[in-house]
C-alpha positions, 0 to 999 in steps of 0.5 A: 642309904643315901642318894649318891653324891652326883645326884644331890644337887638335882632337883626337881620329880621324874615320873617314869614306868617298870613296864607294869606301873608308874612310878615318880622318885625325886631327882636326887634319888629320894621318896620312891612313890608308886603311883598305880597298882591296878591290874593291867599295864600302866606306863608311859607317863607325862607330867602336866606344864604345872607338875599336878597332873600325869597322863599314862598309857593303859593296857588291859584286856586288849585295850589301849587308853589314855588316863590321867591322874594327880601327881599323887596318884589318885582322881585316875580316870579314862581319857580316851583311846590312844597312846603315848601321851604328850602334855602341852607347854601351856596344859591345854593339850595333850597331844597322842598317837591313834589307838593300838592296833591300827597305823595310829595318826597324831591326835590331839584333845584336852584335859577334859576330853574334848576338841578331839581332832587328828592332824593329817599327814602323821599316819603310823605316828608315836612318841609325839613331843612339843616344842616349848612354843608349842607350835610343833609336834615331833614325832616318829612313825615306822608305817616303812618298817623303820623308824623315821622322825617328822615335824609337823605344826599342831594345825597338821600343816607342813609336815617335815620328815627327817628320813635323811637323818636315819632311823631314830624314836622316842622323840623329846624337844629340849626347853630352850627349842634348840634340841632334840633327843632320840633313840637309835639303832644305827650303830648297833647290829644287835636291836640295841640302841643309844641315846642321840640328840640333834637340832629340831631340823636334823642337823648336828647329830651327837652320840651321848651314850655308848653302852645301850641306852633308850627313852631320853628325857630333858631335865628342866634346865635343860642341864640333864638328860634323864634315861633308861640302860634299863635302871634310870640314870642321870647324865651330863649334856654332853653324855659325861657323868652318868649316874643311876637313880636308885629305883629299885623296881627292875627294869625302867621305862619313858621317864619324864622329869618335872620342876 
């Protein structure tokens, strides 16, 4: 069966995870690839700038680690302890939170492991995303018992919270800067959440979806926002014409959308 009609004119590979591998499909909903197979939980994908590598989260035997792999699945290896990796506009980087099973802290390392360093003020932070400069992290924390966005500059200086915003993660900065997207409980009673997006200083809040939505990704362009509602599906800027990527693997997750 064919992809559906709304989808054929996109472009471009969206890696996401099924809660137990990763995955990458095209965004026109065709050559379904599974990228891990390993015991163990593997998610929370990000591509590299240049589309050839991905970053992971791995769980296994009580460990958490990052590890990174080409965008065909093969050359995995162990990055470091941590979790939800963030590739860098330029590749140099990936920015991350702290390992699991403590408050966590912004950390960021290169690809082949080393300048480690942790930037100060971003305890109990997760879901780092870059500005398309490169000169910002967002990212959210939930050290008070909900979740509170920030943005700090990747020298760790001037950390801005965005607690008057309100509750909000999963945190992704739009290519052209003047976005943010993030995942919300704040019109729910029940723990569901939708899909929001606002400017980098927390100003213009929309509501894009409205049925139970979670882990937005920008496309490319910038012309899609990319989702789970927990099968992936694809939506106009403005929250019009959602469409679902035929994935076929349950459940979806953190998709990440590359040229």
């Amino acid at each position: 069966m064919g992809a559906p009609a709304s989808l054929s004119g996109l472009t471009g590979r969206i890696v996401f995870d099924n809660h137990d591998d990763v995955w990458v499909i095209n965004a026109d909903g065709t050559d379904l690839t599974q990228l891990t197979e390993e015991p163990g939980f593997d998610f929370d994908p990000s591509w590299s700038a240049d589309g050839t590598r991905i970053a992971y989260r791995r769980e296994s035997g009580g460990d958490t680690e990052i590890w990174l792999m080409q965008a065909d699945g093969s050359e995995k290896h162990k990055l470091t302890d941590g979790l939800s990796p963030a590739w860098s506009p330029d590749g140099a980087l990936i920015a991350f939170a702290g390992p699991k099973g403590t408050t966590g802290i912004i950390t960021l390392i290169r690809p082949d492991g080393t300048g480690i360093r942790q930037l100060p003020n971003t305890e109990g932070g997760e879901y780092p995303t870059w500005s398309p400069d490169g000169t910002r992290i967002a990212f959210n924390s939930n050290l008070s018992g909900t979740h509170v966005m920030y943005v700090a500059q990747v020298d760790g200086s001037n950390v801005v919270s965005l607690a008057d915003v309100g509750e909000g993660w999963q945190v992704d900065w739009s290519a052209d800067g003047s976005s943010i997207l993030f995942t919300s409980e704040r019109d729910h009673s029940d723990h569901y959440t939708d899909v929001y997006v606002m400017r980098p200083d927390g100003t213009g809040i929309r509501r894009l979806t409205t049925q139970g939505a979670y882990t937005p990704a920008w496309s490319p362009d910038g012309a899609h926002i990319v989702f789970s509602a927990p099968g992936l599906f694809v939506m106009n800027l403005d929250g019009s014409d959602v469409s679902p990527i035929p994935t076929s693997v349950g459940e979806t997750s953190l998709p990440d959308w590359t040229e």
